[in-house]
C-alpha positions in Angstrom: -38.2 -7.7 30.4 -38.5 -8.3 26.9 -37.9 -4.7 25.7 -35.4 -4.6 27.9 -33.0 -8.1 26.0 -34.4 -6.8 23.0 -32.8 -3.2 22.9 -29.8 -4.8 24.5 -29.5 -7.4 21.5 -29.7 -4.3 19.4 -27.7 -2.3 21.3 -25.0 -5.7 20.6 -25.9 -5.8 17.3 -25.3 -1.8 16.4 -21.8 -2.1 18.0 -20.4 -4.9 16.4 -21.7 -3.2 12.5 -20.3 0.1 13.9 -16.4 -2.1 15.1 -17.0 -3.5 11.5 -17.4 -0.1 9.9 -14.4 1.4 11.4 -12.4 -1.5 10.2 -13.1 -1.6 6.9 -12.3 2.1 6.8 -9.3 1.8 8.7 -8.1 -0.9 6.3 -9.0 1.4 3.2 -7.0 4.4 4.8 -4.2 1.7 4.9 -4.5 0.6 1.4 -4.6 4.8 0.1 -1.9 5.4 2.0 0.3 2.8 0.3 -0.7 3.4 -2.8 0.5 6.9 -2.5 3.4 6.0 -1.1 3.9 3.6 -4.4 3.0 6.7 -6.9 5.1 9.3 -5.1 7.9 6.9 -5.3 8.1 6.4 -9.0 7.2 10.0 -9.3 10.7 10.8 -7.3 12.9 8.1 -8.8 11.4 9.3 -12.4 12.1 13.2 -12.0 15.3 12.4 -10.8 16.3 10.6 -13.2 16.8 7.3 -12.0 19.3 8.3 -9.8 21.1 5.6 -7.6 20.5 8.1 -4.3 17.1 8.7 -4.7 16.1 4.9 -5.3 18.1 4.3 -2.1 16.2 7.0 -0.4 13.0 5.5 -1.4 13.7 2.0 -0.4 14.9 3.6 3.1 11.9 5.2 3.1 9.5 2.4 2.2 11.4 0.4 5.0 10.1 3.3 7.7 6.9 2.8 6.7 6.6 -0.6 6.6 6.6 -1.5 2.7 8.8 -3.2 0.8 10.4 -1.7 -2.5 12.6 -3.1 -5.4 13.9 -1.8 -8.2 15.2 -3.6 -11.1 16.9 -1.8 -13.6 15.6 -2.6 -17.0 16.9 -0.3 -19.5 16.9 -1.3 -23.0 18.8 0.0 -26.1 16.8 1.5 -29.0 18.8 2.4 -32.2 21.7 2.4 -30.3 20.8 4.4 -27.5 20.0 3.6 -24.1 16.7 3.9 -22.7 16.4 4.5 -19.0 13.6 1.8 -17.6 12.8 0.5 -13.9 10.6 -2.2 -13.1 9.2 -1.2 -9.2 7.4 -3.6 -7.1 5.8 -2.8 -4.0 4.7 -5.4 -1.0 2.9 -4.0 1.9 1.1 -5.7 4.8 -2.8 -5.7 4.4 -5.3 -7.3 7.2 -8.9 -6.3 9.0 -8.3 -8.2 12.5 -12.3 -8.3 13.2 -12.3 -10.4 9.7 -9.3 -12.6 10.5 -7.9 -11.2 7.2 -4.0 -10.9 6.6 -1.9 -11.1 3.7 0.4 -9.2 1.6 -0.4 -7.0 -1.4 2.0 -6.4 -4.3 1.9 -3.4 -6.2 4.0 -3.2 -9.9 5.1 -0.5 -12.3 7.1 0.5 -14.9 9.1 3.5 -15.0 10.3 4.8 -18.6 
């Protein structure tokens, strides 16, 4: 009878490490993804040349996936030319539910 409560506290044990595991991973593959949501984002707005479409696009598209983008416009003039500049920030949802974690994560950048 002892084996028995023994391998089944085990057993308990070994599936609650393994429902941790899979959280923490699952929370990481979160995290990646928005991340490289955030760089391919600025990569798009930047090749395009700061176009108003494509930052429109991307804030549409960050909306789909459940992030939220702003741009601010921060060009700057440099011996009498205008430099093109965006600040981007990034919020995203983060949270392990096995850890009662939950909060949002900001992400910045600067685009020159």
């Amino acid at each position: 009878m002892r084996t028995i409560l023994s391998t089944f506290m085990i057993v308990i044990v070994l599936a609650f490490a393994a429902f941790g595991s899979f959280s923490l991973v699952f929370a990481n593959v979160k995290v990646t993804n928005a991340e490289n949501f955030f760089e391919s984002a600025c990569s798009e707005m930047e090749n395009c040349y700061y176009d108003e479409d494509v930052i429109e696009k991307c804030i549409a598209k960050a909306d789909e996936e459940g992030y939220k983008l702003s741009v601010v416009d921060e060009s700057y003039d440099l011996y009498g030319e205008k430099v093109p500049a965006l600040y981007v920030k990034m919020t995203y949802p983060f949270s392990i539910p096995l850890f009662n974690v939950s909060k949002d994560i900001e992400i910045n950048g600067y685009i020159n």
